[in-house]
N, C-alpha and C positions, 0 to 999 in steps of 0.2 A: 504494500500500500504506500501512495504516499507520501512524505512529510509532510506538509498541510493536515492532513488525515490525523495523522498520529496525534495531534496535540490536542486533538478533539476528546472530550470525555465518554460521549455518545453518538453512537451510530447509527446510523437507520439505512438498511439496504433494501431497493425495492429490487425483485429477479423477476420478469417480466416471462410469461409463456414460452416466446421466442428464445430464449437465452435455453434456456432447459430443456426445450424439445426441439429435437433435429427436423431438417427438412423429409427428413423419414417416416416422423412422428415417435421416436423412440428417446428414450433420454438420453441427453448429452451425459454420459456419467463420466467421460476423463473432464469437461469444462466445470462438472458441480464437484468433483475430487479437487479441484483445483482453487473453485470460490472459497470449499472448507477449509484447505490450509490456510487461506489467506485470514479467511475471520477468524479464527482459532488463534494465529500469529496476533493480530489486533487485541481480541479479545483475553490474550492472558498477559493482556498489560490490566485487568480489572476492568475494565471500561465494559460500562452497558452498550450491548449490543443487540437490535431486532431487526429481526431479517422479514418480510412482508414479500408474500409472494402469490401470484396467481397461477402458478407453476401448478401448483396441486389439481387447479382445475381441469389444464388442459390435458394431461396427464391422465384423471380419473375418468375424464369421458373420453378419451381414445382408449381406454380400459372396457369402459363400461361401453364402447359402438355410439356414443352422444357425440352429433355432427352441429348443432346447433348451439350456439352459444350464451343465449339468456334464457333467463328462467320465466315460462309462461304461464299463467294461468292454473292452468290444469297442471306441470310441475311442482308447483306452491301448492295445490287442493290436494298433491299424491303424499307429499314429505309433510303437512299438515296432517293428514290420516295418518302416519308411522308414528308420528311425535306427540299425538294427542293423548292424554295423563301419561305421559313419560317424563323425565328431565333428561335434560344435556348434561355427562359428565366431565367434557371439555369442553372447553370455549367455542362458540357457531354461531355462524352469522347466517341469516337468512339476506338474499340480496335480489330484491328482483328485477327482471331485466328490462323494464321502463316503469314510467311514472304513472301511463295505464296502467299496466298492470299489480303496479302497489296498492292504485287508488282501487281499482277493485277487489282486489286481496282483502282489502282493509273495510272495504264493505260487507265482504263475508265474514269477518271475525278470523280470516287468519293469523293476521299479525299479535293478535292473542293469545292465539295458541300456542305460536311459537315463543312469544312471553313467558307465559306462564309456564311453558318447557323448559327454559332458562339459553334464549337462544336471543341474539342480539338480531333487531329489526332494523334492518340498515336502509340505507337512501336507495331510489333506483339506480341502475348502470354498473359500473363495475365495482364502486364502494370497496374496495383491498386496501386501500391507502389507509392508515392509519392516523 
């Protein structure tokens, strides 16, 4: 990293889709070998460090055959059904993929649902940024 960097106490690193998944669609695993040495190196000078990433996304639904990339409607009323009297045991963010479709999410009582599952209700579009 460097020196500018380093004097810094806190870091925030955004890894974007593109960076972690090849033109192949498969993981870059020698470029994310290579991010981790780097934040490891930074981060054991003590310094807070958050990595924010929508890597995971692209990733899960080249996994899971999802060729579309916002959450519609009927997505939100499917993870709505799975998550209803459940709670979240890690941090989740629900985000959906426009401002229709929050506003109507939110006419249904989904965004409650997912409240009350302990699942953060985030802004439409991509909302990762921290």
């Amino acid at each position: 990293m460097g020196s500018a960097v380093e004097s810094f106490r806190r870091l925030v690193v955004k890894v974007g889709s593109s960076l972690l998944v090849g033109a192949d669609g498969t993981v870059d695993r020698a470029w994310l070998a290579g991010l981790g040495e780097d934040l490891a190196g930074w981060r054991g000078g003590h310094r807070d460090l958050l990595v924010v990433s929508s890597g995971a996304i692209a990733i899960g639904s080249r996994t899971l055959g999802i060729n579309r990339r916002r959450a519609r409607l009927e997505d939100l009323q499917a993870a709505a059904a799975v998550v209803r009297g459940r709670r979240a045991t890690i941090p989740a963010w629900v985000v959906p993929g426009s401002g229709l479709v929050k506003q109507a999410a939110e006419a249904e009582g989904l965004d409650r649902i997912f409240l009350e599952a302990g699942f953060e209700w985030r802004e439409a579009g991509c909302s990762m940024c921290v």
